[in-house]
N, C-alpha and C positions, 0 to 999 in steps of 0.2 A: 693423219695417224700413221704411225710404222707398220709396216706388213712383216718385217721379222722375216728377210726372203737375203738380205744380207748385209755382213760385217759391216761394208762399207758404207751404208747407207746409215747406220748406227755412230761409228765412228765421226760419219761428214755432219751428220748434224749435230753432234756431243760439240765439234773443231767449232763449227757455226754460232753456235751460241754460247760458247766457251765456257760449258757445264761437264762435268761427269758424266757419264753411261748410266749410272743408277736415275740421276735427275730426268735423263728423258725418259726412263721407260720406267719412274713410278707417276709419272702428268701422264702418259701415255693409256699406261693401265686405269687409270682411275676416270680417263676419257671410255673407256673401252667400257669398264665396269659400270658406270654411272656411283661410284662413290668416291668419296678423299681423297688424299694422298695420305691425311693421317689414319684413315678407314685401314687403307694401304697396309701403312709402315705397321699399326698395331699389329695387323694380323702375318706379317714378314718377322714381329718381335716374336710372336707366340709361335713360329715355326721356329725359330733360332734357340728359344727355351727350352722346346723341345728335345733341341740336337744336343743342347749341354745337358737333359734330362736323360736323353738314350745312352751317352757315352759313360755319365756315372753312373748307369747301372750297369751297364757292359763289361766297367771296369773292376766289378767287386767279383770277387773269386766263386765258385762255383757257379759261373751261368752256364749253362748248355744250354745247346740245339737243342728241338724237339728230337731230331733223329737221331742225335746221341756223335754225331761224326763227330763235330770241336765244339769247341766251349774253353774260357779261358785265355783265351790269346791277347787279349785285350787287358787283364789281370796279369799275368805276364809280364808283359811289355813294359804295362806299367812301374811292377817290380825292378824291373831291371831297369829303367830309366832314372828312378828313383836312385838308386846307387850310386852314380856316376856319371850319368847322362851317356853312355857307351859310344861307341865310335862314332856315332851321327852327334852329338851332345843332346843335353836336355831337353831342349824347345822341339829340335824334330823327333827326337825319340818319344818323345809325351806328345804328337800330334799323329806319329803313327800309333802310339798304343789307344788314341781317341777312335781314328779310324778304325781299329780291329773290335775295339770295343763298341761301337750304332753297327756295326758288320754284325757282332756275337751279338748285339740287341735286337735286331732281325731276324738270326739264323734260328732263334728262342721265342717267334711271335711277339716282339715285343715293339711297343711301339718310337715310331723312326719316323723322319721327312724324305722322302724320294728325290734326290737330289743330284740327275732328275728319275734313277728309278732307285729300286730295292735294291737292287744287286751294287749297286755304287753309290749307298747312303752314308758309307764312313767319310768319303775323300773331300766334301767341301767343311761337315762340320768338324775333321782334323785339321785341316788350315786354321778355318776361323774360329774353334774355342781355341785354336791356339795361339794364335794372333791377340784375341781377348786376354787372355789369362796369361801367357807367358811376357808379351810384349805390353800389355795392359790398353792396348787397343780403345776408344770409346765403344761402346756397345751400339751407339747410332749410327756409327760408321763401320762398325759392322754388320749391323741389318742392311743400312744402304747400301754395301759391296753384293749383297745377296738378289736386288734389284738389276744388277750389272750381270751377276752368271745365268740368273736365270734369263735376262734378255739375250746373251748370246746360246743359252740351253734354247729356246724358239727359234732359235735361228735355224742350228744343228737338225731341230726337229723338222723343220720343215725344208731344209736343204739334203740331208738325210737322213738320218734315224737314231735316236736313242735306245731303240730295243735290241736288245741280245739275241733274238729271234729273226730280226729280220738284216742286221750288220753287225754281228759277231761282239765280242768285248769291247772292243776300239771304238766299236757307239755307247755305250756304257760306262764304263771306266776311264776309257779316253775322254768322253766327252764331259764326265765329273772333273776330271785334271784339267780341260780345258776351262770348264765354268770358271772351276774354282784358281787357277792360275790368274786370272783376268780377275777376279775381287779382291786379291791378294794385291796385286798391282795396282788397282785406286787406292786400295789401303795406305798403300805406299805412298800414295800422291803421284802414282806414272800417269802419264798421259794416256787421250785415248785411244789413241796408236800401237801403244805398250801394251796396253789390255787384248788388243788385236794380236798385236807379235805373240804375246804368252800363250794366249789360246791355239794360235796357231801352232808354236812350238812342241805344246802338250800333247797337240792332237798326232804330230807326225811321229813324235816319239812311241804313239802305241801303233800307231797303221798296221793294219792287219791283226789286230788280240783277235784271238780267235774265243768263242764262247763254248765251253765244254766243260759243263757243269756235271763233279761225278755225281752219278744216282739221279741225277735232275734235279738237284736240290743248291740254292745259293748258298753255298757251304763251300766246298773243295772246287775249286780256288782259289774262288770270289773272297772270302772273306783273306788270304792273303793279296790280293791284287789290288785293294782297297788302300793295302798300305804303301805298296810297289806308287801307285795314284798319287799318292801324298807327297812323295818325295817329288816323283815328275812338276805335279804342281809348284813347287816350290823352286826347284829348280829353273823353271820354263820362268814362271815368274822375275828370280830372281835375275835372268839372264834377259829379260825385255829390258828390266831398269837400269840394268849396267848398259841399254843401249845398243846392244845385239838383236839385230832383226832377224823374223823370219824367215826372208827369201822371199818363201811362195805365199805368197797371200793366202790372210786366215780363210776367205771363202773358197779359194782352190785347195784350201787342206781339206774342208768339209766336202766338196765336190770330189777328190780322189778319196776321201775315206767310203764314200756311198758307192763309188765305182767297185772300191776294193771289197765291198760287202755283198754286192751283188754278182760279184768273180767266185766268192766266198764258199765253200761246197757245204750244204745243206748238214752232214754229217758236225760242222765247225760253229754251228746256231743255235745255240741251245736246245737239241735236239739230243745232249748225253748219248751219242752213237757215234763219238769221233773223241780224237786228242785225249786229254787224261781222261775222260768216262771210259774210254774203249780198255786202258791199260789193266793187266789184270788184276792188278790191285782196285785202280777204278773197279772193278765189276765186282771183286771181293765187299768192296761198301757197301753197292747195288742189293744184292743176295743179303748182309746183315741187315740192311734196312727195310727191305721189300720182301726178302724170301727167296726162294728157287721159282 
């Protein structure tokens, strides 16, 4: 069985048996679990339903936060993608308006898949309902790419950390653009080396995000940074399969991201006492939402 400790060990065995990333680590899980693969896949579909269920709610006009900061961006976005598809064109403009929309479905208590946390739930189901629905994607291949971010999301976790608490945004948001860069990639038909390079490329392009959420609330930034994610995903992605490698290996990007997070000063962790929380507009939110 995988221990999920690193890249390469996922990769050499995917090369070994000349399968996909998703194929080892849904036999994998289903060892682990003592059920299916189809046990598996069904409950991988009902999280994917999910993400296209958050995003069209996200997307209809009047959603707010609870706290009243945004609401809407996701309605927006959409607006204006619809138009013209604006200077990104269509497909990425309506994949970040997905991302800001499970973001504003969140930010409103509403229900999301953690992918792999709350704060970075826009950035894989913006890739992949967009991949479905703009490129027309199969839907089973796109569950099974969700098998592939989530094996390299264990990895991250257990090499260093997905929380915002404990390595700043770049475990978060970085680590959503990496997942979802690397299911973008088998989508593609890249190898498992490419899913390696993209994840790693995603991840180095956030090194260092820092977490400074104003008020304490996944709101201000987060739900912009989701979409900033989207684009890197795709990007990092598309730059594996034209055959651009990383350099540094995808396990030395996650070993200097953990470095960089424990360099990280405490005030930078979601701890809203650093970076935009501090700014005085940051603290203007703080006071509307909380009081004196």
């Amino acid at each position: 069985m995988l221990t999920y400790n690193s890249v390469k060990e996922l990769v050499d065995l995917a090369v070994q048996n000349k399968c996909r990333i998703s194929e080892i680590c849904i036999k994998d899980q289903a060892k682990k679990m003592g059920k299916t693969e189809e046990e598996l896949f069904e409950q991988m579909e009902k999280c994917f339903d999910t993400m296209c269920e958050s995003a069209e709610w996200g997307e209809q006009e009047g959603r707010r936060s609870t706290s009243g900061l945004t609401g809407d961006e996701g309605y927006l976005m959409k607006k204006y993608a619809e138009k013209d598809g604006g200077l990104m064109g269509k497909p990425m403009s309506r994949a970040v308006s997905r991302a800001l929309a499970v973001s504003n479905c969140n930010a409103a208590m509403g229900k999301i898949v953690a992918t792999p946390t709350a704060g970075s739930c826009g950035i894989l189901p913006g890739c992949l309902i967009t991949a479905y629905k703009e490129r027309q994607m199969p839907k089973k291949d796109i569950v099974m790419s969700i098998f592939t971010a989530a094996a390299f999301g264990m990895i991250i976790a257990q090499k260093a950390s997905i929380a915002g608490a404990q390595g700043g945004c770049q475990a978060e948001c970085g680590s959503a653009s990496g997942m979802a860069a690397a299911a973008l990639v088998e989508l593609m038909g890249g190898t498992p080396q490419m899913c390696a390079d993209a994840l790693a490329i995603a991840i180095v392009n956030q090194e260092g995000l820092v977490c400074d959420p104003v008020a304490g609330l996944v709101e201000i930034p987060c739900i912009k940074r989701n979409a900033s994610g989207v684009v890197i995903a795709f990007s990092s992605a598309d730059m594996a399969l034209a055959g651009i490698e990383a350099k540094i290996p995808a396990d030395e990007c996650i070993d200097a991201m953990r470095e960089v997070g424990d360099a990280m000063s405490r005030d930078l962790k979601e701890t809203a006492t650093g970076g935009l929380a501090a700014t005085p507009t940051g603290k203007k939110y703080r006071t509307q939402v909380f009081g004196e």
